[in-house]
C-alpha positions in Angstrom: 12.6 28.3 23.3 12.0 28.3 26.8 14.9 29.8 28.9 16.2 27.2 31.5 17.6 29.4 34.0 15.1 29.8 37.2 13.9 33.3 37.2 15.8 34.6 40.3 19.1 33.2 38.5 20.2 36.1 36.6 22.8 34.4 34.5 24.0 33.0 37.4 24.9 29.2 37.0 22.5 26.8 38.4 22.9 25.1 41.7 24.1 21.4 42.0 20.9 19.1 41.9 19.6 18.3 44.9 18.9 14.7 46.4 15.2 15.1 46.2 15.8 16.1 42.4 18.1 13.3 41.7 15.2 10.9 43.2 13.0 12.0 40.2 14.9 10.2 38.1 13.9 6.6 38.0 10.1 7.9 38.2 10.7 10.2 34.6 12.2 7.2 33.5 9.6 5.2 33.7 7.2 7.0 32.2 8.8 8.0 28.7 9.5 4.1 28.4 6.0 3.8 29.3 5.2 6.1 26.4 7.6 4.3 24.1 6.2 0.8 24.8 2.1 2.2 25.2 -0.7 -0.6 24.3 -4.0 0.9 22.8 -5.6 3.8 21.4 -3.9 7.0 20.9 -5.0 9.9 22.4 -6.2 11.7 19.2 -7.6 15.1 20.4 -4.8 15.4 22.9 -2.1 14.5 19.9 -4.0 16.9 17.5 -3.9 19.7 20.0 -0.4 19.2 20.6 0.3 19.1 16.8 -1.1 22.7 17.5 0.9 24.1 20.1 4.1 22.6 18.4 3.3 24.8 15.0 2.5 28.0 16.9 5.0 27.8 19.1 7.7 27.3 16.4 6.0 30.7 14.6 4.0 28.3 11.8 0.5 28.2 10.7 -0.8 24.6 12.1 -1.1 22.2 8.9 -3.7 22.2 6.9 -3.9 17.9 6.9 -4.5 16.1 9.7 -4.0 12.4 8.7 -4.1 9.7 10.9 -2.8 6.6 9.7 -2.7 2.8 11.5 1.5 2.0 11.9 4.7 3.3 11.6 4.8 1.7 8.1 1.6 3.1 6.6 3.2 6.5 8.2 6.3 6.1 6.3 4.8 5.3 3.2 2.3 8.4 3.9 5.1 10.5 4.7 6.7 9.2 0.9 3.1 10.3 -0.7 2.5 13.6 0.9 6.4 14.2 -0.6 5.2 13.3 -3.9 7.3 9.8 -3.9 4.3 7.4 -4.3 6.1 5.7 -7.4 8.9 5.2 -5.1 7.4 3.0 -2.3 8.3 -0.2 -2.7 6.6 -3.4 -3.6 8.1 -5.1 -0.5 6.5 -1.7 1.8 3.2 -2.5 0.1 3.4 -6.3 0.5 3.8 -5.7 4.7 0.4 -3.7 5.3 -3.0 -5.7 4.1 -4.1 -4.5 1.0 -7.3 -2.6 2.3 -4.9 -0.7 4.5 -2.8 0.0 1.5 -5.4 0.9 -0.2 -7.1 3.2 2.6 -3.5 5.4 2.8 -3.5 6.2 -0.7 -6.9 7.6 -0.4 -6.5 9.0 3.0 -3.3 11.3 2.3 -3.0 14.4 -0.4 -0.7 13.9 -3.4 -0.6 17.4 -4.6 0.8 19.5 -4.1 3.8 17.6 -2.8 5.3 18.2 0.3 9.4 18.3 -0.3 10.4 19.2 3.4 9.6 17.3 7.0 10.1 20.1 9.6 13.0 18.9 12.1 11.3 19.8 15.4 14.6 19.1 18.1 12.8 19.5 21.4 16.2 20.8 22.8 16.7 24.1 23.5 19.7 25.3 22.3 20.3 26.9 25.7 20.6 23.5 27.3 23.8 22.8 25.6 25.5 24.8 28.6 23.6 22.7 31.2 24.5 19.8 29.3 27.9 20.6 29.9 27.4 20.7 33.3 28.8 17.6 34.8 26.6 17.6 37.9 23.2 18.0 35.4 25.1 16.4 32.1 25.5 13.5 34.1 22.0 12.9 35.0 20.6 14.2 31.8 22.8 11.3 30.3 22.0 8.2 32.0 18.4 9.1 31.8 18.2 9.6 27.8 20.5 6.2 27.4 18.4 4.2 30.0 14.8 5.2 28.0 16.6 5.0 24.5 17.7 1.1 25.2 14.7 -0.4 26.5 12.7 1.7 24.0 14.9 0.3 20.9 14.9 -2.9 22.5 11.7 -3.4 23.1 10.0 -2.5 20.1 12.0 0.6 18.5 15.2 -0.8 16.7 12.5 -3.7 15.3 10.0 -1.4 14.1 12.7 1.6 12.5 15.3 -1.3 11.0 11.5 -3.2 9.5 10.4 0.2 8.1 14.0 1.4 6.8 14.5 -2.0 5.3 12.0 -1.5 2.7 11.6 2.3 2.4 12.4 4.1 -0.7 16.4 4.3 -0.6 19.2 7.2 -0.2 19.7 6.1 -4.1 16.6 7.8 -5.5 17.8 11.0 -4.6 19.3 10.8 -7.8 15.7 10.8 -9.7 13.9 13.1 -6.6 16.7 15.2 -4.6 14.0 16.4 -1.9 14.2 12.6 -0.8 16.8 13.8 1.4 14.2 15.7 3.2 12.7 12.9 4.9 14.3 10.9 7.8 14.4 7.3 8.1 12.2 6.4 10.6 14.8 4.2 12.5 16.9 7.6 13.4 13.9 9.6 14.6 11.3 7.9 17.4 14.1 7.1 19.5 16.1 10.1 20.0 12.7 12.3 20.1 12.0 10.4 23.2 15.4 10.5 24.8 15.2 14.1 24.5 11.5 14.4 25.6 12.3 12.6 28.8 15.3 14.9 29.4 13.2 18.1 29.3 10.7 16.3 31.3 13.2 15.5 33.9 13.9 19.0 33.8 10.6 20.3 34.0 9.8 18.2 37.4 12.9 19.3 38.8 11.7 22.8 38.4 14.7 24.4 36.5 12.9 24.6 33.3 9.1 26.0 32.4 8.4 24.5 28.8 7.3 26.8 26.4 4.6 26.3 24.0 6.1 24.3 21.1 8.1 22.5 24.0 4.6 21.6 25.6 3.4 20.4 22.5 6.0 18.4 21.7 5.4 16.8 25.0 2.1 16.1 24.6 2.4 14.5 21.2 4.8 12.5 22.9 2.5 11.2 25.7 -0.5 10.7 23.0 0.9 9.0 20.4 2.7 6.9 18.1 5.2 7.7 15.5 4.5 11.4 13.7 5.9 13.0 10.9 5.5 16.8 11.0 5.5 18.4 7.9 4.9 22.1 6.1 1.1 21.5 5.7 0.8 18.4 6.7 1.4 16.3 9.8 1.2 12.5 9.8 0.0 11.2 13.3 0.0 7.1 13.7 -1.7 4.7 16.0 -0.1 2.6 19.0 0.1 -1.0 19.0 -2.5 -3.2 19.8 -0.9 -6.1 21.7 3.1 -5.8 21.9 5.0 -9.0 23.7 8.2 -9.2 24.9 10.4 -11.7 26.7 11.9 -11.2 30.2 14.6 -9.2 29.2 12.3 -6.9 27.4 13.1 -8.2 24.1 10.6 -8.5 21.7 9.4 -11.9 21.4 6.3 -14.3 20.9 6.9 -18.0 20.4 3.8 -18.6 18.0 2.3 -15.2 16.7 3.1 -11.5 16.2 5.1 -10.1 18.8 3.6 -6.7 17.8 0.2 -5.6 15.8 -0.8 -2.3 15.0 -4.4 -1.7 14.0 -4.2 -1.1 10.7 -3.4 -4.8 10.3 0.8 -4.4 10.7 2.6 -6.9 12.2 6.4 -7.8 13.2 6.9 -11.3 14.2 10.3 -12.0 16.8 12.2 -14.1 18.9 14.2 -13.0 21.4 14.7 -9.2 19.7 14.9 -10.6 16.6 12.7 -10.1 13.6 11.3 -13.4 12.0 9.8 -14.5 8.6 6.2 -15.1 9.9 6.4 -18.6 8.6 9.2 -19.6 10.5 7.1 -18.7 13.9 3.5 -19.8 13.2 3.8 -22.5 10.5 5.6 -25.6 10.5 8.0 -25.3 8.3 10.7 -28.1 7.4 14.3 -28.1 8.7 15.7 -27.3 6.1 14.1 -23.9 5.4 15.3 -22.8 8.8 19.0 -23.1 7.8 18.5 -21.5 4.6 17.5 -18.1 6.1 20.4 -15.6 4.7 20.3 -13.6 7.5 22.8 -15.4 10.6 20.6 -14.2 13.2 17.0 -15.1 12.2 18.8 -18.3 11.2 19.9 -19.1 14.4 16.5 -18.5 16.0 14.7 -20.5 13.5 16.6 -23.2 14.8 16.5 -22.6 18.2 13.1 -22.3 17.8 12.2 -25.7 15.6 14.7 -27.1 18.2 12.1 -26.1 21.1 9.3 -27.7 19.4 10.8 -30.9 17.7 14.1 -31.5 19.6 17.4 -31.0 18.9 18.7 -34.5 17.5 16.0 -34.6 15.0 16.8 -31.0 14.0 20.7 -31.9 13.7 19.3 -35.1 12.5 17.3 -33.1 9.2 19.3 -30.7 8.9 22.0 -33.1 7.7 24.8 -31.6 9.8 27.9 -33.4 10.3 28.3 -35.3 13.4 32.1 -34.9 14.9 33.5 -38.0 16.3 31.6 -40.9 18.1 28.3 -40.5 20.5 29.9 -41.3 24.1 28.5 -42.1 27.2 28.0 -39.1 29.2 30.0 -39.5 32.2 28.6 -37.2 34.3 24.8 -38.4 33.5 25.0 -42.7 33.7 22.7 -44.0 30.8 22.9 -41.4 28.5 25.1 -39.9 25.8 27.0 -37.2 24.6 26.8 -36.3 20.7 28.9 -33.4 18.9 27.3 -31.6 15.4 29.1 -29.3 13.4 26.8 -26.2 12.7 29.1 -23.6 11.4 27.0 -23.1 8.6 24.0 -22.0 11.2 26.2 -19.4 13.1 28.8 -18.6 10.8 31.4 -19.1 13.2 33.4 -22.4 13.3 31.7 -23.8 16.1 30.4 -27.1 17.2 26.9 -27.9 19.6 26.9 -30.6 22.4 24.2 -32.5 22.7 23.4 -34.0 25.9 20.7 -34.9 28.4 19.3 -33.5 31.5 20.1 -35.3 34.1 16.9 -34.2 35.9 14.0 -35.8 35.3 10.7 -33.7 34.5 7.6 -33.6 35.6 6.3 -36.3 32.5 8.9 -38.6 33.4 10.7 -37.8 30.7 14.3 -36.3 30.3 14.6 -32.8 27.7 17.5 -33.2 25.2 19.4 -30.1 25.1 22.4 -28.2 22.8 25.0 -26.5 24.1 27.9 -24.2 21.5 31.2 -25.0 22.0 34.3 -24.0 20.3 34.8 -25.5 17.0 38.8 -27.2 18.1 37.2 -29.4 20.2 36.2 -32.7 18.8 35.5 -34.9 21.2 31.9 -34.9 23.2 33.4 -36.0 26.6 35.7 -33.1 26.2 33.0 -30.6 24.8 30.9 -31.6 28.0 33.7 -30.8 30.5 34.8 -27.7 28.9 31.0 -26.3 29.1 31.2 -26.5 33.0 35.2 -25.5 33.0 36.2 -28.8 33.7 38.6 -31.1 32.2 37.8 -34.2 30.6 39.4 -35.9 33.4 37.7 -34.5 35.8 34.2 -34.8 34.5 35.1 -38.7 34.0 35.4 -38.5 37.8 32.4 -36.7 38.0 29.2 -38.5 39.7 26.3 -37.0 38.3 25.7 -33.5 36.1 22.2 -32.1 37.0 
């Protein structure tokens, strides 16, 4: 590895960094989430050559098999052939890719001989663990490898690794093939590559640190393309997305379709950061499939989200939740009521949701029914209705209109 001392340093410790330094920051920041959350084609020749440079550089012939393949799930499952585990994917990793896809990767990537180890290519110097150390640079180096990590993950990488992993052969077969071991799950591996890529960036624009060549390549894979799995002889390289939505918070998110499609046909369907069954987002399914979801998260969403579409007293009304107490007129909204539905079987929490009325009117003329959580002791909707603005139920009696 590259040596991060300047060349006139001598040992010597390096300097604080400078204000003009520190500035680069947000800038290098931006980029590697940039790289992270890339739209369109990877940058094949560029990738490949860096595929190069990374082998050299670490003293290895460059591999032998150059396979390109369309997501991070065909590259999983390619990575599982080219280590001799193709009786180990499983039915439910097959079942996500379209079957001329699945077909294409077993045809596209070697069996024999099997591959049994992925080379772990750390882009950190070992000498930056002193610099790390460093308060005045550990600091920086930090805050910049959290802040691209989180809106990496949250934008697309803890959806795509936890979708992958889920299905992926398990820890458990190591029993039947010990080199399983060998292979990382991918959830573990694309987002701390690029936390440390943007780090050694950072410290290349700074001008403390001249990458060497496997450092250079591992940058440039990095900038070029998807998720990649090096391995002895072989190196899997995959494909960006193709359309990737999120919501304003930079969740992933799409209210009707695929939040994110790869081009081999892949897709991941979320609201609000959390993966959906595709059904529950583009079909109309009943009610009552919603709340049967296992999983409490995509359970809430699917109601929140048939809520959106249908409204929330038919949903409570379908659903066949139990109403607590009496509908009351809503004090703070004259002509309309107040209506309380026990949905702890939704959140798994004993809670209860408020139903209530704007007291705006919309455009349409119309007034948008909306549900609001609130703790599962209170039982009366008057009282559920004050608590929600930290009022008491006295007060909002006295109230003269809630907008």
């Amino acid at each position: 590895m590259a040596d991060l001392r300047p060349a006139h340093s001598h040992g010597r410790p390096l300097p604080a960094p400078t204000a003009e330094q520190q500035a680069l920051l947000p800038s290098v920041r931006e980029e590697w989430v940039g790289h992270g959350l890339t739209v369109g084609p990877a940058d094949r020749a560029a990738a490949e050559a860096g595929v190069q440079d990374v082998y050299l550089g670490a003293g290895r012939q460059p591999p032998e098999h150059v396979i390109w393949l369309g997501s991070p799930m065909a590259g999983s499952i390619g990575a599982d052939i080219r280590a001799g585990r193709l009786s180990l994917v499983t039915r439910r990793a097959w079942r996500t890719l379209p079957e001329p896809t699945a077909e294409a990767i077993v045809e596209r990537v070697p069996q024999d001989p099997p591959e049994t180890d992925l080379i772990m290519l750390d882009p950190l110097p070992s000498d930056l663990d002193d610099l790390e150390r460093d308060p005045r640079w550990g600091g920086l180096l930090g805050q910049l490898g959290r802040e691209v990590t989180a809106a990496v993950e949250t934008g697309l990488g803890k959806s795509v690794g936890a979708a992958v992993d889920q299905v992926a052969a398990t820890w458990q077969d190591a029993q039947q093939l010990p080199e399983v071991t060998a292979l990382p799950r991918l959830g573990a591996f694309r987002p701390r590559m690029l936390r440390q890529l943007a780090r050694l960036a950072f410290l290349q624009r700074c001008g403390v640190w001249e990458p060497d060549r496997h450092s250079r390549g591992l940058l440039q894979v990095g900038r070029s393309s998807g998720e990649w799995w090096p391995m002895r002889n072989s190196v899997i390289l995959t494909e960006r997305p193709t359309e990737l939505h999120q919501d304003a918070q930079g969740r992933l998110h799409h209210p009707s379709g695929p939040a994110v499609r790869y081009p081999d046909g892949w897709c991941l369907w979320a609201w609000h950061g959390v993966t959906m069954p595709r059904e529950i987002v583009e079909d109309d399914v009943p009610i009552a499939r919603a709340v049967s979801l296992r999983n409490s998260e995509q359970r809430r969403c699917a109601v929140e989200m048939l809520a959106g579409r249908a409204g929330w007293r038919q949903v409570a009304g379908q659903a066949g939740w139990p109403q607590v107490g009496q509908e009351a007129p809503d004090p703070g909204n004259p002509g309309q009521v107040l209506s309380l539905w026990c949905v702890e079987e939704v959140y798994d929490d004993h809670l209860h949701l408020l139903l209530m009325t704007n007291g705006t009117v919309e455009r349409d003329g119309t007034r948008r029914e909306f549900g609001e959580l609130v703790p599962g002791w209170i039982r009366d909707p008057v009282q559920a209705a004050a608590w929600q603005i930290g009022l008491t139920p006295r007060q909002y009696r006295q109230t003269v209109r809630r907008t």
